[in-house]
N, C-alpha and C positions, 0 to 999 in steps of 0.2 A: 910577372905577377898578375893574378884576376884582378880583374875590373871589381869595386866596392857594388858596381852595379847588375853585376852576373853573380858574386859572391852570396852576398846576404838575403838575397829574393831564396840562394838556392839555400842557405845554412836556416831561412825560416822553417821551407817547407820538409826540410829533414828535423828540425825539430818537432813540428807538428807530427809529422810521420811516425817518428818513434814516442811523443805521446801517443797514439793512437796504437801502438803494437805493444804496449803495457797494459793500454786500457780495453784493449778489445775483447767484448765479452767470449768472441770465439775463436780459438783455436786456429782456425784456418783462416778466418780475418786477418789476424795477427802478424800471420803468414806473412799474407799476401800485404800487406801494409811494409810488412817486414822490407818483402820484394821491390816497395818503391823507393824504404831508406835506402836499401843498396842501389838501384840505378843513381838517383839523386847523388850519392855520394861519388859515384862513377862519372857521372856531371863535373862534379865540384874538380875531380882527375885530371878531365878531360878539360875546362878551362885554365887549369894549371901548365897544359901541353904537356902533361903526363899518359900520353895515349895510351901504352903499354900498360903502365897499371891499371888506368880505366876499363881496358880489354880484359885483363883477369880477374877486376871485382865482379864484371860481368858474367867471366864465364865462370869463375871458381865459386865466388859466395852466392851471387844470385842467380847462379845455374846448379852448382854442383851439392852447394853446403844448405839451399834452400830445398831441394828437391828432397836431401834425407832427413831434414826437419819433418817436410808433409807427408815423408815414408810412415817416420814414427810417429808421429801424430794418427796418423790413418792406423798403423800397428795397434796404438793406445787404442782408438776406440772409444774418443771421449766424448761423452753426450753433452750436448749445447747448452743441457737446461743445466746442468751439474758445475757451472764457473756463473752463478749467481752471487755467491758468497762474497761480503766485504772483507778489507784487509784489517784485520784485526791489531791490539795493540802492540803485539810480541814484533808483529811481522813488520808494522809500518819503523819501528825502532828500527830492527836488523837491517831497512832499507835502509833509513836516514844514516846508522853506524857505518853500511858498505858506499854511498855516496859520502861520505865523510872521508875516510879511507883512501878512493880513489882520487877526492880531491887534493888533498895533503902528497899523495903520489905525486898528483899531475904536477903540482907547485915545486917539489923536489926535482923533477924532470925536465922541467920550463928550461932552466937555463942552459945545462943539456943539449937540449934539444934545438937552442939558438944557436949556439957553437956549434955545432956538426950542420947547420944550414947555412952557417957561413962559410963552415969548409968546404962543403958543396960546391956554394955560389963560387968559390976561387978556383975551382977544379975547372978548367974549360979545356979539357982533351978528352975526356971520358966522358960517354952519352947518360944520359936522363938513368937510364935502365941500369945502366953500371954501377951509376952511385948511389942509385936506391936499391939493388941489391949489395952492393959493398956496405951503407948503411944500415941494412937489416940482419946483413948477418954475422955484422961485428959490433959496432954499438948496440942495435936493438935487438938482439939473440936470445935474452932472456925476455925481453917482453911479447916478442913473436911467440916464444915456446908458452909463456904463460897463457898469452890468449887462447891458444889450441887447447891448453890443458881446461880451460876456462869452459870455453865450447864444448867439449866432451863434460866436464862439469854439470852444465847445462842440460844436456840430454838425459843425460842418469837420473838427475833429479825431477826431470820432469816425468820419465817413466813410473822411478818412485813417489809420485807424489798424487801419480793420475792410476795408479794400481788400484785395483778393485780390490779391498778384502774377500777370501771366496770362503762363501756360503758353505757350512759344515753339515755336512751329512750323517744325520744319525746311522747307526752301523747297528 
């Protein structure tokens, strides 16, 4: 188990982190703030003595799955002066109802997710890697698929959301 002392220095600065990749007026800030939740989180892995996962937050989210963020982003084309705009009353609701939402998840999931770390912790013939793939892709199966679908979610909306209406041409 981490040290309270390696832990929470690192669970500050990933929270600060991911304010700062909501609130960044730019695109490619956001990014790259983006970039430092995932190593930090790849930290938090790696004092776990979860190397192997830490290895593939590394190379999969903050190499692979950040690189086609800043594809499409660069694709979009989005002008820096154009994300001035405050969040309005529609939107800050829809935020507070989807963190609502996910809270109420998380609380359903809690206990869950304590029972399958004690079945873990009792399992001592099978390595680190075994039981966190045995764990993800029989208990958390639907929640790994949801995310991905989440992720993809993600990109379409932002494409639709950073779409230029085009200029009509009289004929």
């Amino acid at each position: 188990m981490t040290a309270p002392l390696v832990f929470y220095p690192l669970a500050v600065l990933i929270l600060i982190a991911s304010i700062m990749v909501v609130s960044a007026r730019s695109a490619i800030i956001s990014a790259l703030f983006l970039v430092l939740d995932l190593f930090l989180l790849a930290c938090v892995y790696a004092s776990l003595q979860a190397h192997f996962v830490a290895a593939i937050q590394l190379l999969v989210y903050a190499g692979a799955i950040l690189v086609l963020f800043l594809f499409v982003i660069m694709l979009l084309n989005v002008d820096p002066n154009e994300n001035k705009r405050r969040l309005r009353l529609p939107e800050t609701f829809a935020l507070l109802v989807t963190l609502a939402v996910f809270g109420l998840i998380g609380l359903q999931l809690l206990p869950e997710q304590l029972d399958n770390v004690a079945q873990l912790g009792s399992t001592t013939q099978t390595s680190n890697t075994t039981a966190v793939g045995m764990l993800l892709f029989t208990s958390y199966l639907w929640p790994f698929e949801l995310a991905s679908f989440l992720i993809l979610l993600a990109m379409v909306a932002s494409v639709v959301i950073a779409k230029k209406p085009r200029k009509s041409t009289p004929s």
